[in-house]
Structures are given as structure tokens and as C-alpha cells.
C-alpha positions in Angstrom: 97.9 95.3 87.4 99.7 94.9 90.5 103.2 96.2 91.3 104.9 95.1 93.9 108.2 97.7 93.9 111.3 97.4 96.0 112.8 101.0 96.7 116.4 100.0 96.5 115.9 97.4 92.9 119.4 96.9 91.0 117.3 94.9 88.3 114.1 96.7 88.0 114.8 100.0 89.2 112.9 102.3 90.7 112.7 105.0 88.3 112.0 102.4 85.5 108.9 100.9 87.6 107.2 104.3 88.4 107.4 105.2 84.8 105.7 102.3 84.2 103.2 103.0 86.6 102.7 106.9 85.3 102.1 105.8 81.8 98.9 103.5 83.3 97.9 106.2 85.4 98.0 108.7 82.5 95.8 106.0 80.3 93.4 105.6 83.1 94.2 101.7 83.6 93.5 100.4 87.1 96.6 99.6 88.9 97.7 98.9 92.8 101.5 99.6 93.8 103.0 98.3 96.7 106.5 99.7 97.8 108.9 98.4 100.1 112.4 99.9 101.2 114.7 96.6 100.2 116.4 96.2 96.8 114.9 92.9 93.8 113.7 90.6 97.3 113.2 91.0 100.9 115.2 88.2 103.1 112.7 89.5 105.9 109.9 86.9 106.5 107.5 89.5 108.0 108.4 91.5 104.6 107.7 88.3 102.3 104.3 87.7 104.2 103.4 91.3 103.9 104.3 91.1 100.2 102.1 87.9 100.1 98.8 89.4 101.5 99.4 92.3 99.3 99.4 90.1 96.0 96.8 87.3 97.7 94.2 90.6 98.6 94.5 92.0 94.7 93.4 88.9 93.6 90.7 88.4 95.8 89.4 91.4 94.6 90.3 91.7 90.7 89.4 87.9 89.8 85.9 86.8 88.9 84.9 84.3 91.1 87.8 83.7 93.5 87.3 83.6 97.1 89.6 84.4 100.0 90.8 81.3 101.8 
């Protein structure tokens, strides 16, 4: 599982999200967290592309058979 956490969440806060990603840890579960310092979404396009290679490197690695572009 991949989490891609914003520091500063109104929705999703932070708290919330890292108990989240305890309770995996605790079980053992494989899981990748990504943190960035704005709140639900980034209006920075350097952020959003960051945010994009983050999620677009996780899958190339955790699904079977799919192959960086």
C-alpha cells in the first residue's frame, strides 16, 4: 500500500494517516509513505510531479508485469 500524506491535511489528517500506517507496520504489511508539507493537494506543479513519480515508481515495482514507460 502506498500513502501519499500531506503534513498540513484538514480531511485526512495527519495523525489519522500515520495510525494507519502504524497498525500495517505492527502487522508486518509492506507499505511506502510519502509526506509532503501542504494540506489534502499541492497547487505546486513541481509538488504534483513529485507526487506522480512517487505513485508511477510504486507501481512499477509492486505490479506483476508492468513496465516503466
Amino acid at each position: 500500500m502506498l500513502f501519499v500524506i500531506g503534513d498540513n491535511d484538514s480531511r485526512c489528517p495527519l495523525g489519522q494517516a500515520l495510525a494507519y500506517v502504524d497498525r500495517l507496520a505492527d502487522r508486518g504489511a509492506d507499505h511506502d509513505v510519502y509526506r509532503y508539507t501542504t494540506g489534502h493537494g499541492s497547487n505546486a506543479i513541481d509538488e504534483e510531479v513529485r507526487q506522480l513519480k512517487v505513485v508511477l515508481d510504486f507501481f512499477a515495482r509492486e505490479v506483476p508485469g508492468l513496465r516503466p514507460l
